[in-house]
mmCIF file of the C-alpha atoms, coordinates in Angstrom:
data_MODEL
# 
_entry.id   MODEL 
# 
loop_
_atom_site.group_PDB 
_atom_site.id 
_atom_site.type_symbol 
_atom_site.label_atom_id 
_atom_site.label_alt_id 
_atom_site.label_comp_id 
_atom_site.label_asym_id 
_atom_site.label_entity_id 
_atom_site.label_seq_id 
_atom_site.pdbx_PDB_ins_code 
_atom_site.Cartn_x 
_atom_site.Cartn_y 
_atom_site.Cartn_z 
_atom_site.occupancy 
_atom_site.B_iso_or_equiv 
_atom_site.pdbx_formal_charge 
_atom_site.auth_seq_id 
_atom_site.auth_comp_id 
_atom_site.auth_asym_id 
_atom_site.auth_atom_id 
_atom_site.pdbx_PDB_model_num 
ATOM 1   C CA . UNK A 1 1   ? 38.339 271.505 83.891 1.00 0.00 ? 1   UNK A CA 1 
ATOM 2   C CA . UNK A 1 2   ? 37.361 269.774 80.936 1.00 0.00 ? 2   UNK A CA 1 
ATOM 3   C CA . UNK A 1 3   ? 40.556 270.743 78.503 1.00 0.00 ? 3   UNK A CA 1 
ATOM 4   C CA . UNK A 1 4   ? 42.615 269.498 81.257 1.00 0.00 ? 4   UNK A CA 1 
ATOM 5   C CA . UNK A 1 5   ? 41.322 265.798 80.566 1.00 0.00 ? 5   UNK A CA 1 
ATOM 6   C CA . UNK A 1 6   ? 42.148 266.518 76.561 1.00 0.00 ? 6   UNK A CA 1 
ATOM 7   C CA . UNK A 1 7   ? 45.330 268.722 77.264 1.00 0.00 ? 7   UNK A CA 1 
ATOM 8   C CA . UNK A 1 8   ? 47.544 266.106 79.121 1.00 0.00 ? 8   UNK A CA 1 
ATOM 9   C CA . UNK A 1 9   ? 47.152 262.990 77.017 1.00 0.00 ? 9   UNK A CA 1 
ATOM 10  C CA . UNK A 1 10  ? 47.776 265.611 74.306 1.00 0.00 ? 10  UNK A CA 1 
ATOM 11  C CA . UNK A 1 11  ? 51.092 266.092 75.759 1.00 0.00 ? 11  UNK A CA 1 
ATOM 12  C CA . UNK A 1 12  ? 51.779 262.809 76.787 1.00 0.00 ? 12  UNK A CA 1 
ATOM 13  C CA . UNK A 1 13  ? 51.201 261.929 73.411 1.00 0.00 ? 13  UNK A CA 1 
ATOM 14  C CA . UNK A 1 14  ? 53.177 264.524 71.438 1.00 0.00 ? 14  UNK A CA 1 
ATOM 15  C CA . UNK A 1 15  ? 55.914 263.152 73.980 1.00 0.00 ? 15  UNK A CA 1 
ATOM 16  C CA . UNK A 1 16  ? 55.623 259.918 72.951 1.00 0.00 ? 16  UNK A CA 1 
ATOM 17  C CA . UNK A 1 17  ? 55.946 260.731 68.765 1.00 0.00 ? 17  UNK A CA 1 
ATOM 18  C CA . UNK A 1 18  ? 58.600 262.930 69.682 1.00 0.00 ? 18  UNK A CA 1 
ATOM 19  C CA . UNK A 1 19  ? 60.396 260.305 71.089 1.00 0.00 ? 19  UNK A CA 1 
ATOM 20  C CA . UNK A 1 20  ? 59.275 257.379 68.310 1.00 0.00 ? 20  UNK A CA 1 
ATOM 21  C CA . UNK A 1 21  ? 60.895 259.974 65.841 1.00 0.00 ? 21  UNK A CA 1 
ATOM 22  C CA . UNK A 1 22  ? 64.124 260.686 67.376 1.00 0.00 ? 22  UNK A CA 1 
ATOM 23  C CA . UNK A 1 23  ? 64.638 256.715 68.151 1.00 0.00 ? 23  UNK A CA 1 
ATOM 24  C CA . UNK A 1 24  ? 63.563 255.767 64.245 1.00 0.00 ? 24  UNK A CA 1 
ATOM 25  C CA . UNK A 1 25  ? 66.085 258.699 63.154 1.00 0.00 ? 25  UNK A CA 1 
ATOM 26  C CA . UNK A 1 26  ? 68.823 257.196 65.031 1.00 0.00 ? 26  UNK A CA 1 
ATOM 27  C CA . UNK A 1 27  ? 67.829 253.574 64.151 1.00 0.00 ? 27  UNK A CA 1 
ATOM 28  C CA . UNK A 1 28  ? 68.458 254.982 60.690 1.00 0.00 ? 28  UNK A CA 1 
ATOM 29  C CA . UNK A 1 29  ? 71.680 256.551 60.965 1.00 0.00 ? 29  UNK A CA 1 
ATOM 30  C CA . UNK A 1 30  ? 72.902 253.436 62.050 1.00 0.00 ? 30  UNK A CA 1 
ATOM 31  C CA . UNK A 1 31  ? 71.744 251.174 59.350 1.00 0.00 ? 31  UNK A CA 1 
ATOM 32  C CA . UNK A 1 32  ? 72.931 253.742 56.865 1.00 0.00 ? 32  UNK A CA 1 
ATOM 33  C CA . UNK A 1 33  ? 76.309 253.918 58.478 1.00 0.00 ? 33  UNK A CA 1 
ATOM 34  C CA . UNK A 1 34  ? 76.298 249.787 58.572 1.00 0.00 ? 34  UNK A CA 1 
ATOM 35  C CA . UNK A 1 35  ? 75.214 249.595 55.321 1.00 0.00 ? 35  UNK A CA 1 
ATOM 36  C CA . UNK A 1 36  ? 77.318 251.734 53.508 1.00 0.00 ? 36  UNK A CA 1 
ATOM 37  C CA . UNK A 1 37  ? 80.610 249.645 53.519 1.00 0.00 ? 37  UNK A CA 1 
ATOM 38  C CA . UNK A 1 38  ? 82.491 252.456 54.099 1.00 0.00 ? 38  UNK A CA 1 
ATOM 39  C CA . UNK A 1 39  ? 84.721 251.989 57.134 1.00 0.00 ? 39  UNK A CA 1 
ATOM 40  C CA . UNK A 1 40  ? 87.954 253.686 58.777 1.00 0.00 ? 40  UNK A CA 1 
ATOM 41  C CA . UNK A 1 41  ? 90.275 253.892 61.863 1.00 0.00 ? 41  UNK A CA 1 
ATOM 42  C CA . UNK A 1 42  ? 89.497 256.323 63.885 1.00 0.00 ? 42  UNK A CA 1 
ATOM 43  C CA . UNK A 1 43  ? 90.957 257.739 67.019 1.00 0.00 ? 43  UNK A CA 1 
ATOM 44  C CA . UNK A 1 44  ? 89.537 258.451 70.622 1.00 0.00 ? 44  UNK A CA 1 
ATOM 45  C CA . UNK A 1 45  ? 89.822 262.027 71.056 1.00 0.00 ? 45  UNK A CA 1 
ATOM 46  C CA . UNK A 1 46  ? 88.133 262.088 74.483 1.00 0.00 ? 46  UNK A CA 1 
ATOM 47  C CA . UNK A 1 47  ? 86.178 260.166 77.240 1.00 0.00 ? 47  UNK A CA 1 
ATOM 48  C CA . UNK A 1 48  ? 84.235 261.671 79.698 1.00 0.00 ? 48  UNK A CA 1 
ATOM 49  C CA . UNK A 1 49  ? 81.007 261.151 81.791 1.00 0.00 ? 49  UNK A CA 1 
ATOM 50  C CA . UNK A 1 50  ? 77.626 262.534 82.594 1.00 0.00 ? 50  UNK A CA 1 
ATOM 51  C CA . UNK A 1 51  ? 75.958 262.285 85.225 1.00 0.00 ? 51  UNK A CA 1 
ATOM 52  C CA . UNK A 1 52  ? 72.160 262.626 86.325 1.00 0.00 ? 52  UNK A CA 1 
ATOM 53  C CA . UNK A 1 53  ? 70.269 262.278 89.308 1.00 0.00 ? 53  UNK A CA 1 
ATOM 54  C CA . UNK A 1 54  ? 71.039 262.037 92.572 1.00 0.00 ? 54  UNK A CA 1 
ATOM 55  C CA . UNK A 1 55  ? 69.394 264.714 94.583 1.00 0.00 ? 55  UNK A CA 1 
ATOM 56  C CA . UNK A 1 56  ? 66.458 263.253 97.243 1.00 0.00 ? 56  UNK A CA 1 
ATOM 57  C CA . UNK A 1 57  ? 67.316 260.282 97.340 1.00 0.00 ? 57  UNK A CA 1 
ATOM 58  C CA . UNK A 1 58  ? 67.008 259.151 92.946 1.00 0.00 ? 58  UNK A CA 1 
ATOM 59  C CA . UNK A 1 59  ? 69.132 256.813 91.428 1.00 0.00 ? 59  UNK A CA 1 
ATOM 60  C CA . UNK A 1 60  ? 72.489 258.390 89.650 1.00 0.00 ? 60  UNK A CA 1 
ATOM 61  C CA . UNK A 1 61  ? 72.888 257.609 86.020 1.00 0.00 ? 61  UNK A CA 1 
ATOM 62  C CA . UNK A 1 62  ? 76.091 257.756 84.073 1.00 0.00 ? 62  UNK A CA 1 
ATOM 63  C CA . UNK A 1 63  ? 76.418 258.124 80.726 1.00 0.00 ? 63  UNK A CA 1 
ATOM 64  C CA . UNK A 1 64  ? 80.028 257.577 78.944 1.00 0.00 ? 64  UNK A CA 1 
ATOM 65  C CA . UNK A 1 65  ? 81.092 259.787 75.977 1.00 0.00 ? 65  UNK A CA 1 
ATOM 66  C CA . UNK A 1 66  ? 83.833 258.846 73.239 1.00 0.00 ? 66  UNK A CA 1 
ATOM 67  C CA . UNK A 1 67  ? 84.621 261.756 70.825 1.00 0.00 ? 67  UNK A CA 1 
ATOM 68  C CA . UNK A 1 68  ? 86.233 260.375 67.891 1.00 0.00 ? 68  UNK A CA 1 
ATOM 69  C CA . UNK A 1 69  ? 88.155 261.235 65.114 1.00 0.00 ? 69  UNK A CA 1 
ATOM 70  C CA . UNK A 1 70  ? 88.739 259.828 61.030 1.00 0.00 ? 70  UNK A CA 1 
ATOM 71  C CA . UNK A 1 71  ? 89.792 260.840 58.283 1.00 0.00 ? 71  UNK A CA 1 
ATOM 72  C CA . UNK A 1 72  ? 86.950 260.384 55.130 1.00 0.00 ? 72  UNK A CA 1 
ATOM 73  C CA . UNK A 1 73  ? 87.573 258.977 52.037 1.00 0.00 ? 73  UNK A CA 1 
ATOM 74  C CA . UNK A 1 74  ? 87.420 262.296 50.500 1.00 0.00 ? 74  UNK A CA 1 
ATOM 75  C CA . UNK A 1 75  ? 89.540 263.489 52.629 1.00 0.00 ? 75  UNK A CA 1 
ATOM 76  C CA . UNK A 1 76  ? 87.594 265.228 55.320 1.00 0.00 ? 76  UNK A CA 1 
ATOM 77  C CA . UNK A 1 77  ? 88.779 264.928 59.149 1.00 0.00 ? 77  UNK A CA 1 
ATOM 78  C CA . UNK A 1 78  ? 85.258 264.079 60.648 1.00 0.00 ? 78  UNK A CA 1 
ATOM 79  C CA . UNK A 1 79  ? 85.181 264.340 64.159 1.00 0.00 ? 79  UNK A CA 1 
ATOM 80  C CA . UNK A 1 80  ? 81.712 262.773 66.043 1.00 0.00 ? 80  UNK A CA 1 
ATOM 81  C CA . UNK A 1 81  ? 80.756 262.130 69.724 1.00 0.00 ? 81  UNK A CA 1 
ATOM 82  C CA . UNK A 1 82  ? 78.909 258.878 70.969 1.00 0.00 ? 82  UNK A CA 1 
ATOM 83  C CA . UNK A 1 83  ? 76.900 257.736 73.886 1.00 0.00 ? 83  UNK A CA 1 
ATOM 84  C CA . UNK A 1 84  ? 77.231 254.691 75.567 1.00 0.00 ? 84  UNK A CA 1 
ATOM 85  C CA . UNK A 1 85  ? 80.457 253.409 74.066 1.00 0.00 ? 85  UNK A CA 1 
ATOM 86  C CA . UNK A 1 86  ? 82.266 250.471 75.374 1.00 0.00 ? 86  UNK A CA 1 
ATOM 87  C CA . UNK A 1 87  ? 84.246 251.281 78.968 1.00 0.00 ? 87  UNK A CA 1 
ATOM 88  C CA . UNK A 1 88  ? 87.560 249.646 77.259 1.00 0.00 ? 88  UNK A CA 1 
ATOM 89  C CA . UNK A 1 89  ? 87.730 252.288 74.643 1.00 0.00 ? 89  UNK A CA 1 
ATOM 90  C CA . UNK A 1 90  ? 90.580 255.088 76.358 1.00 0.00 ? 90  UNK A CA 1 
ATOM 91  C CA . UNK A 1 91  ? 92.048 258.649 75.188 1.00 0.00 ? 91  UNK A CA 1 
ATOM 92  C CA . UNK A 1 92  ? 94.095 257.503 72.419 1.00 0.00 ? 92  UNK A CA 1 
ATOM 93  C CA . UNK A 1 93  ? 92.978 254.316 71.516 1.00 0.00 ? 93  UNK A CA 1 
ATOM 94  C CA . UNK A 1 94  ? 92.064 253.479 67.904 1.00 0.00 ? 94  UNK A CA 1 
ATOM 95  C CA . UNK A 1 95  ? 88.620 252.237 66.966 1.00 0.00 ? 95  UNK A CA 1 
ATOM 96  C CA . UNK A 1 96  ? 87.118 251.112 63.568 1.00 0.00 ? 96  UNK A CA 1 
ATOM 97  C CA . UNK A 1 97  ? 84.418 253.262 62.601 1.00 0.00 ? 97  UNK A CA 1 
ATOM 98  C CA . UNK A 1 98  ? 81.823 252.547 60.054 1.00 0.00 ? 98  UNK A CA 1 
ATOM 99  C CA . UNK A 1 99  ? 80.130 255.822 58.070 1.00 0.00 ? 99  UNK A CA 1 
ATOM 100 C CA . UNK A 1 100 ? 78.167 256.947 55.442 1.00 0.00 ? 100 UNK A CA 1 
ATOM 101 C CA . UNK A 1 101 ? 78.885 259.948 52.863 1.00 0.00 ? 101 UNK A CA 1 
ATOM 102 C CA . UNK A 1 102 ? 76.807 262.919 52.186 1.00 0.00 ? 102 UNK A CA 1 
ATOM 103 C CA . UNK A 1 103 ? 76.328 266.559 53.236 1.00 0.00 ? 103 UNK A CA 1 
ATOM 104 C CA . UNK A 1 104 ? 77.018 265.387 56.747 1.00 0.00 ? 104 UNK A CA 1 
ATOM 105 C CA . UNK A 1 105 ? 78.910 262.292 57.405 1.00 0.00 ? 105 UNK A CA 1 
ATOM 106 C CA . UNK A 1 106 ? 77.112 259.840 59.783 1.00 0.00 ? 106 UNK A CA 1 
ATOM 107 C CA . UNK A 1 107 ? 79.321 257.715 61.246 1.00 0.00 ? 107 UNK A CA 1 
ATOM 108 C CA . UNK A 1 108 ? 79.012 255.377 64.673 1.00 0.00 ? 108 UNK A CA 1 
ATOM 109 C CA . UNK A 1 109 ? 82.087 253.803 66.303 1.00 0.00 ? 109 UNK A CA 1 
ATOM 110 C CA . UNK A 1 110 ? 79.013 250.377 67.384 1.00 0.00 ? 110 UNK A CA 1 
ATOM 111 C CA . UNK A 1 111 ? 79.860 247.165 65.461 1.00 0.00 ? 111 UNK A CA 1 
ATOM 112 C CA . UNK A 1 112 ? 76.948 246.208 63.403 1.00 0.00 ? 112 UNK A CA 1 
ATOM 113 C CA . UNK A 1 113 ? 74.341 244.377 65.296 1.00 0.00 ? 113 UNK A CA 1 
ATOM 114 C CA . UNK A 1 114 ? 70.948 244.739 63.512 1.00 0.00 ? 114 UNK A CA 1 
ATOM 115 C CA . UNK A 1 115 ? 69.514 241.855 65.014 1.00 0.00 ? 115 UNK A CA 1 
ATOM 116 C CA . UNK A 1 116 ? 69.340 243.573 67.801 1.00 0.00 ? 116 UNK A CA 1 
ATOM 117 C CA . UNK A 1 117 ? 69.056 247.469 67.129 1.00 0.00 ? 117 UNK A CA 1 
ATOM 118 C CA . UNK A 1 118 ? 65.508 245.983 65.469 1.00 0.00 ? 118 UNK A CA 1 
ATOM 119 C CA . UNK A 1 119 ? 64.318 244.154 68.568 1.00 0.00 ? 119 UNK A CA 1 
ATOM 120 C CA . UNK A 1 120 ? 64.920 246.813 70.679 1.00 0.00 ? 120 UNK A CA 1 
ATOM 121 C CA . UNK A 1 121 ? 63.379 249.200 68.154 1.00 0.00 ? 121 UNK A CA 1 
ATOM 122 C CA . UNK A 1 122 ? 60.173 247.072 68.332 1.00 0.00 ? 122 UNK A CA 1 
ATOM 123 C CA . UNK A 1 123 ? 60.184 246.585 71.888 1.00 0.00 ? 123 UNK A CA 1 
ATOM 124 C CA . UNK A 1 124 ? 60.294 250.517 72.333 1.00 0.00 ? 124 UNK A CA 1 
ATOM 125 C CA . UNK A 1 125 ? 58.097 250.952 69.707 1.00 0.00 ? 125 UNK A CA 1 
ATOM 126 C CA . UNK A 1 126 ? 55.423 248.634 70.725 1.00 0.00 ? 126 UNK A CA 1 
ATOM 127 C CA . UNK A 1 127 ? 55.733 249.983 74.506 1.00 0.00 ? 127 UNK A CA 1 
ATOM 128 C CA . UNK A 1 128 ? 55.109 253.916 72.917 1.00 0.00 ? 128 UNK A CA 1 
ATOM 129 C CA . UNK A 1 129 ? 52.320 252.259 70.887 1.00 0.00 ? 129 UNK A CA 1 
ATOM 130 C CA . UNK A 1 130 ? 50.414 251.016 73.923 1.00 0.00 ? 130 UNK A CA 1 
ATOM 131 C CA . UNK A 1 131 ? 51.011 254.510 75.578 1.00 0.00 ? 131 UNK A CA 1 
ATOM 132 C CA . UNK A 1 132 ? 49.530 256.165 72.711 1.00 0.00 ? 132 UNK A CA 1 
ATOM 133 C CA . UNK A 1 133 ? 46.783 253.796 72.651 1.00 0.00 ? 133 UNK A CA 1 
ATOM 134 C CA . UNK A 1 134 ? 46.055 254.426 75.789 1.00 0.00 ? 134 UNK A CA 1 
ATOM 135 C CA . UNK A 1 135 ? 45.927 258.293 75.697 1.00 0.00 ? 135 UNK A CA 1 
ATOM 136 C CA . UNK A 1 136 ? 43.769 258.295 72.726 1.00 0.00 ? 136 UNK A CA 1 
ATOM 137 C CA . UNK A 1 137 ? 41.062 255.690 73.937 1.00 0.00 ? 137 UNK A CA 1 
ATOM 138 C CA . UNK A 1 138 ? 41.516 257.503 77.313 1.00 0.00 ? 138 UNK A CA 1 
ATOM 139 C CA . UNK A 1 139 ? 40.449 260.813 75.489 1.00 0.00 ? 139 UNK A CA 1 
ATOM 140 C CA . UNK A 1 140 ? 37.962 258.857 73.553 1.00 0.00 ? 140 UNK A CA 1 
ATOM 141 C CA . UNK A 1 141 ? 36.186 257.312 76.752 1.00 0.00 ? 141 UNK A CA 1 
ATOM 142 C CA . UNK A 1 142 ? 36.327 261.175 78.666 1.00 0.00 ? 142 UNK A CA 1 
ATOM 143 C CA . UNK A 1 143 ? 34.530 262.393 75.420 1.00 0.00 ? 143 UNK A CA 1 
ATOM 144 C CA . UNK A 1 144 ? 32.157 260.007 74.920 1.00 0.00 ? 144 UNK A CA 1 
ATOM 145 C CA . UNK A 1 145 ? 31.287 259.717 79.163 1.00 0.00 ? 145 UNK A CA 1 
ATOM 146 C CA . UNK A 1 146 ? 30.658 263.670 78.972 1.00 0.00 ? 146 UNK A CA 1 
ATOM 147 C CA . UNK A 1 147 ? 28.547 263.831 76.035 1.00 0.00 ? 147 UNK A CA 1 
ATOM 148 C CA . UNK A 1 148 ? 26.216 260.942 77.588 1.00 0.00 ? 148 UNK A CA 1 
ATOM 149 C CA . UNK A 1 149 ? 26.505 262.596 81.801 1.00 0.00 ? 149 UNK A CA 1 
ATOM 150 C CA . UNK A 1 150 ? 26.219 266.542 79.689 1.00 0.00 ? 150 UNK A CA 1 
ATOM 151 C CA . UNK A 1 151 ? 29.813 267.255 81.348 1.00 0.00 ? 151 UNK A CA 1 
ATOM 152 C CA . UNK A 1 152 ? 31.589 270.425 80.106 1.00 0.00 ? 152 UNK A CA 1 
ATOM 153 C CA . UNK A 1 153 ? 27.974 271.408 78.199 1.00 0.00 ? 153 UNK A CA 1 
ATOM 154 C CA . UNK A 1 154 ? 27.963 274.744 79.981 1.00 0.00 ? 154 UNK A CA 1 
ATOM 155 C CA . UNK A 1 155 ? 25.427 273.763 82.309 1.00 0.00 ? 155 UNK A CA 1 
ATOM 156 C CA . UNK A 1 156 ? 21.829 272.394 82.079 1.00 0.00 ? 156 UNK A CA 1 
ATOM 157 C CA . UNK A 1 157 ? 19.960 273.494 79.148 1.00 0.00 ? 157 UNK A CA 1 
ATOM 158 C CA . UNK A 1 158 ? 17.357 270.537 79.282 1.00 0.00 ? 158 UNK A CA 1 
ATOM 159 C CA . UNK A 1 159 ? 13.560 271.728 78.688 1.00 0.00 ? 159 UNK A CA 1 
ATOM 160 C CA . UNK A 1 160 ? 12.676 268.793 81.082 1.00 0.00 ? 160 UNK A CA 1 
ATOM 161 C CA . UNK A 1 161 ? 10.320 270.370 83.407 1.00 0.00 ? 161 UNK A CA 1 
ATOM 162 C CA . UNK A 1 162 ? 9.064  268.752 87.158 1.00 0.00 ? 162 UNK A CA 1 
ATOM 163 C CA . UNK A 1 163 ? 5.202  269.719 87.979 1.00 0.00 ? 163 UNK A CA 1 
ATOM 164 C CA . UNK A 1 164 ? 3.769  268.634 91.263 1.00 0.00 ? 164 UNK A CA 1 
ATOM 165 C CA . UNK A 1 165 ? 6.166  265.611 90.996 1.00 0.00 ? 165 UNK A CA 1 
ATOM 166 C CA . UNK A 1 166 ? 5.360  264.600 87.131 1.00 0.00 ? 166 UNK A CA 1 
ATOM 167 C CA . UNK A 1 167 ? 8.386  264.987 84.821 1.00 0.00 ? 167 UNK A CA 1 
ATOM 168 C CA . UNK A 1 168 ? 7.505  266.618 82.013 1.00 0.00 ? 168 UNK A CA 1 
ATOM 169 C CA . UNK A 1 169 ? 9.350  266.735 78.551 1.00 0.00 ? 169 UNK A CA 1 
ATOM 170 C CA . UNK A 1 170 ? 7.600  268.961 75.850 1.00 0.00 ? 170 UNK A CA 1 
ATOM 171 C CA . UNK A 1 171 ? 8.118  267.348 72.289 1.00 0.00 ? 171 UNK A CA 1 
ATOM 172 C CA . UNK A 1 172 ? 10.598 269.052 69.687 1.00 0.00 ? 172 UNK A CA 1 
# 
């Protein structure tokens, strides 16, 4: 019973640097991308949607997907899908990309707006940092509460004895 006071704020957690990760990964792409200088007109390949939820009674979500297509400056067609494009972008439409060079091109069809990728980055970050916070002082407390009430010790192995109503505690 007691791992399972350990095991989900573990989990919870991992969950939570898992996520911090992949949102500072992408935060980086796009400042790379942004930063590079390196820009080119690209073409909407294909829009389509996603949806989730739905079933007893949840909210739906939609999520809208542009593929694109560029040609590189080294003259690589680079093809790249992206959430949560603007609704005004259709099949066929030309966009200006911005993208950086390397093994794998990273490109993002999003104007630059830094100012606000890094608020948002701190606001998610600082709301994962007080989740964290609270599973580790959570585990901390649970730990600390079962060492001083002997829960999870395996039972009582006190030498504390009771004689004719008289506790009695022999010295170490």
């Amino acid at each position: 019973m007691e791992l399972f006071f350990y095991l989900v704020p573990s989990l919870i957690l991992a969950l939570v640097l898992f996520f911090a990760y992949r949102l500072l990964r992408r935060a980086m792409q796009l400042r790379r991308a942004w930063n590079s200088g390196l820009t080119a007109e690209a073409r909407c390949l294909r829009v389509y949607t996603t949806t989730h939820g739905g079933g007893s009674d949840t909210s739906v979500s939609t999520t809208l997907h542009h593929v694109y297509e560029f040609t590189a400056r080294d003259g690589r067609a680079v093809r790249f899908e992206e959430e949560d494009g603007p609704g005004t972008v259709l099949e066929g439409d030309f966009v200006t990309v911005y993208y950086a060079e390397g093994a794998t091109v990273i490109a993002t069809a999003k104007a630059p707006r830094r100012t606000a990728l890094a608020a948002s980055m701190i606001g998610v970050l600082a709301f994962l940092g007080v989740v964290a916070g609270f599973c580790i002082a959570f585990m901390i407390t649970f730990h600390q509460a079962s060492d001083e009430f002997g829960w999870g010790d395996g039972g009582d192995t006190s030498t504390t004895v009771v004689i004719d109503g008289v506790t009695v505690t022999p010295e170490p």
